[in-house]
C-alpha positions in Angstrom: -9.5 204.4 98.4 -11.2 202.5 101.4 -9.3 204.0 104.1 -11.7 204.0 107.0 -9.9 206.0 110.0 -11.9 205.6 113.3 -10.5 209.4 114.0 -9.4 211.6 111.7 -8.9 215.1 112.3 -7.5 218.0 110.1 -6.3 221.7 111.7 -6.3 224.4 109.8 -2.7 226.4 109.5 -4.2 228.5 112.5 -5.4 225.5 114.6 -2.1 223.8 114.0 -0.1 227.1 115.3 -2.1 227.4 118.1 -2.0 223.5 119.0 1.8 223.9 118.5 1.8 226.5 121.0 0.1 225.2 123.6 1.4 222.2 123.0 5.2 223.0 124.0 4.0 223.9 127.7 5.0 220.5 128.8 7.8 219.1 131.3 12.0 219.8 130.6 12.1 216.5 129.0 9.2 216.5 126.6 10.3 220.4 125.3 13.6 218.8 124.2 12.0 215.8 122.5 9.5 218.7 120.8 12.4 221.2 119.8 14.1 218.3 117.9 11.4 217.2 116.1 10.6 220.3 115.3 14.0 221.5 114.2 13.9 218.2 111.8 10.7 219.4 110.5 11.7 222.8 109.7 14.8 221.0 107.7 11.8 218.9 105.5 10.8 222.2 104.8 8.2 222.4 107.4 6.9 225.5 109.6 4.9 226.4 112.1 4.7 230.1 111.8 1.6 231.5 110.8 2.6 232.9 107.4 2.9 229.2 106.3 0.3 226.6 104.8 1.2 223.7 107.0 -1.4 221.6 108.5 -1.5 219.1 111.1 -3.8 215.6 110.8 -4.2 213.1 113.8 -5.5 209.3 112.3 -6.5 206.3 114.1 -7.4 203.4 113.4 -9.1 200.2 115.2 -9.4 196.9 114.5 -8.0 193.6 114.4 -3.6 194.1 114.0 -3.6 192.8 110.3 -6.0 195.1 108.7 -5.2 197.7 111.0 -1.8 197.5 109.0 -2.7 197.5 106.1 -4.8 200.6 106.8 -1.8 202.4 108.6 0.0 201.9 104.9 -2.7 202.9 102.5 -3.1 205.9 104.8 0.9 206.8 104.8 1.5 206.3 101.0 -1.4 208.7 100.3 -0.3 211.6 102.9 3.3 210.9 101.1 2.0 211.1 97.8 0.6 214.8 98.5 3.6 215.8 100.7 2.8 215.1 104.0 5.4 213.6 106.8 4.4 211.6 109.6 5.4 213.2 112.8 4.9 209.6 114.5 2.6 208.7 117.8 3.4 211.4 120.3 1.3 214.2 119.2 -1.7 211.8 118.5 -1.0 210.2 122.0 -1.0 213.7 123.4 -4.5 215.1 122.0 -6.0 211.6 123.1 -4.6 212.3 126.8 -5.7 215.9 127.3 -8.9 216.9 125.0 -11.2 216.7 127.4 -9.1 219.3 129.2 -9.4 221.8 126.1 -12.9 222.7 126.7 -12.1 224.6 130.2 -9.6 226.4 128.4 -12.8 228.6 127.1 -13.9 229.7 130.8 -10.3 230.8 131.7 -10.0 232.8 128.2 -13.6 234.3 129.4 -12.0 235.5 132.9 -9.6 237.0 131.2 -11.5 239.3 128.6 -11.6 237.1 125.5 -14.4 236.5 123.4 -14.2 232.6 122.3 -17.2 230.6 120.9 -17.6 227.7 118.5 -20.0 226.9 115.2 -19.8 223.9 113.5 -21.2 222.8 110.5 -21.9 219.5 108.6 -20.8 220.0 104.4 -20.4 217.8 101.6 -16.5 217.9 99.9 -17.7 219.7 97.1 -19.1 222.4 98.7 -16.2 222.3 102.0 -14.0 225.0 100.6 -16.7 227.8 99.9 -18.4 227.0 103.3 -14.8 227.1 104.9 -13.8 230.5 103.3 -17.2 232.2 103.4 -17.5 231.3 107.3 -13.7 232.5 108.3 -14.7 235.6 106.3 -18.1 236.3 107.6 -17.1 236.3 111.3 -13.7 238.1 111.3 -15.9 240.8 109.9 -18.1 240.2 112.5 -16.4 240.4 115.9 -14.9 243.6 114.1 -18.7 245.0 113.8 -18.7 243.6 117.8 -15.9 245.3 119.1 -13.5 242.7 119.0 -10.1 243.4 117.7 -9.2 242.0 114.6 -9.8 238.3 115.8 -9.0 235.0 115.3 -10.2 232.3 113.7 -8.9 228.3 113.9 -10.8 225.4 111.7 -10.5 221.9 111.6 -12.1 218.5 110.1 -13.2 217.1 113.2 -15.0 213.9 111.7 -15.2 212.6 107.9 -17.1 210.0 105.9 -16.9 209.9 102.0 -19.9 212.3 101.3 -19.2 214.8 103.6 -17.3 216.6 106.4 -17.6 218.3 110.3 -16.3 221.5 109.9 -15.9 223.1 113.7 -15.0 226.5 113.6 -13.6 228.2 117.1 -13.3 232.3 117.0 -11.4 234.3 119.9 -11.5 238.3 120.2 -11.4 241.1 122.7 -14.4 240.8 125.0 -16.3 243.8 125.3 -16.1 245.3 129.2 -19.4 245.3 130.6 -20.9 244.2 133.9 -23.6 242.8 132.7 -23.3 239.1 131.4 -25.7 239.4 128.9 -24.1 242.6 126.9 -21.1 240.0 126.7 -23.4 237.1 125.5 -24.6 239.1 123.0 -21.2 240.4 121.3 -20.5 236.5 120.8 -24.2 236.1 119.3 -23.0 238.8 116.8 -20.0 237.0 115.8 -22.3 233.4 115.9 -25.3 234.5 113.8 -22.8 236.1 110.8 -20.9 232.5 110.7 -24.7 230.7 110.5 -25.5 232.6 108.0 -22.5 231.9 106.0 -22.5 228.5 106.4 -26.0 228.4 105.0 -25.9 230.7 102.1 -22.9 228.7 101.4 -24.4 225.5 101.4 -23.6 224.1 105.0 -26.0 222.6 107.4 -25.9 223.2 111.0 -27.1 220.0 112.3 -24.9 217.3 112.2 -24.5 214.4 114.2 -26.2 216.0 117.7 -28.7 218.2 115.6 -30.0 221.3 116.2 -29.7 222.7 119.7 -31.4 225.5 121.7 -28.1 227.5 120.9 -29.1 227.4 117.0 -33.0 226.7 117.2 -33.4 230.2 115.4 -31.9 228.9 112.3 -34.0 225.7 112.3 -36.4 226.9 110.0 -33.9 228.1 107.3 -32.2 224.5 107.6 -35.9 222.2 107.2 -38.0 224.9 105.7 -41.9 225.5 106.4 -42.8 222.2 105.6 -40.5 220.6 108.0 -41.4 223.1 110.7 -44.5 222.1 109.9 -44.2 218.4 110.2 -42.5 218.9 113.6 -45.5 221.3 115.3 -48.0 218.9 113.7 -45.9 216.2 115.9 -45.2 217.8 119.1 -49.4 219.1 119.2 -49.9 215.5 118.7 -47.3 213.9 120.8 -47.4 216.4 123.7 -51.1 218.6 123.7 -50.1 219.9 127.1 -46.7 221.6 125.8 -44.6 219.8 128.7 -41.6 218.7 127.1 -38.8 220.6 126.3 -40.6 223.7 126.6 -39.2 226.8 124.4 -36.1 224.9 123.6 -36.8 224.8 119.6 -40.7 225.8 119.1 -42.4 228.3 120.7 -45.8 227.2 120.2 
């Protein structure tokens, strides 16, 4: 409906419990502000527990103040029309203030014995569901295989357009207790491969807007096929006889 967010973002039920979570370990005054507006929520019939099938969206939108507006309520009418509630600014304010904290969240789960990686993979709407159940499926199953507990698995929409959607999947689970780095690298590459596979045989792709890294260049194959694997040797023998650049990071000619 021409709705063009600059940043839109949709958690999962398990993302949003988790968010919720971490988010209440703020100062005296903030808590209050947060137990109230969740106690009003939980009167619209809202819930946070984990048994529930509430989500949380962040939108945001740039521009000049006038269309901006207009945006804001084309965007408000549809989340009302499918029984949504706007929770107002803080929350959005919030994530925009501290995600580039989140990320060193992962060492300190590491030092404390807990498996966490991320996947992500690029899907078009039609296929987002399947891809989204298949993947959540593939690698609880997987860090169970891995030693890992019974797991835990949070999705979200991290960016949209009106073909398709970045699904980023983040998994936690009990590390395995080894001295050795790599035994512990390789209990997460368990848990990774079973989620690229997944997302594949369910129609995913796992390049999206960065591409393929060194992390995934053993699926690159499946994702281009021969020909493009072709096209791309063909191009680097050409480009770079001497094998110089970016040696072993995708092709291991």
């Amino acid at each position: 409906q021409e709705v063009r967010p600059s940043l839109v973002r949709l958690s999962d039920t398990f993302e949003t419990v988790i968010y919720n979570g971490m988010n209440h370990e703020q100062q005296w005054l903030q808590k209050i502000v947060d137990q109230i507006a969740e106690r009003y929520l939980q009167l619209q019939g809202f819930s946070f527990a984990p048994s529930s099938d509430n989500i949380l969206m962040w939108l945001g939108f740039e521009g000049n103040g006038e269309w901006v507006a207009r945006q804001w309520n084309q965007a408000m009418k549809i989340c009302s029309d499918h029984e949504g509630i706007s929770v107002g600014r803080g929350i959005g304010q919030s994530w925009l203030q501290d995600r580039y904290k989140w990320p060193y969240l992962r060492d300190a789960l590491v030092g404390h014995g807990v498996m966490v990686g991320r996947l992500e993979t690029m899907v078009a709407w039609t296929k987002l569901m399947n891809v989204y159940e298949a993947t959540i499926s593939a690698i609880k199953r997987a860090i169970l295989r891995a030693d890992g507990g019974p797991g835990y698995v949070m999705t979200r929409i991290a960016y949209a357009n009106e073909h398709s959607a970045l699904l980023r999947f983040i998994f936690l689970g009990r590390q395995v207790v080894d001295a050795n780095p790599q035994v512990k690298l390789a209990q997460v590459q368990v848990v990774k491969q079973a989620a690229a596979e997944a997302i594949l045989n369910a129609g995913g792709a796992l390049p999206y807007y960065q591409g393929i890294d060194r992390g995934h260049g053993i699926w690159l194959e499946n994702e281009i096929g021969a020909l493009g694997m072709k096209v791309i040797r063909n191009l680097k023998q050409t480009f770079d006889p001497g094998n110089i650049l970016n040696t072993g990071m995708l092709l291991r000619l």
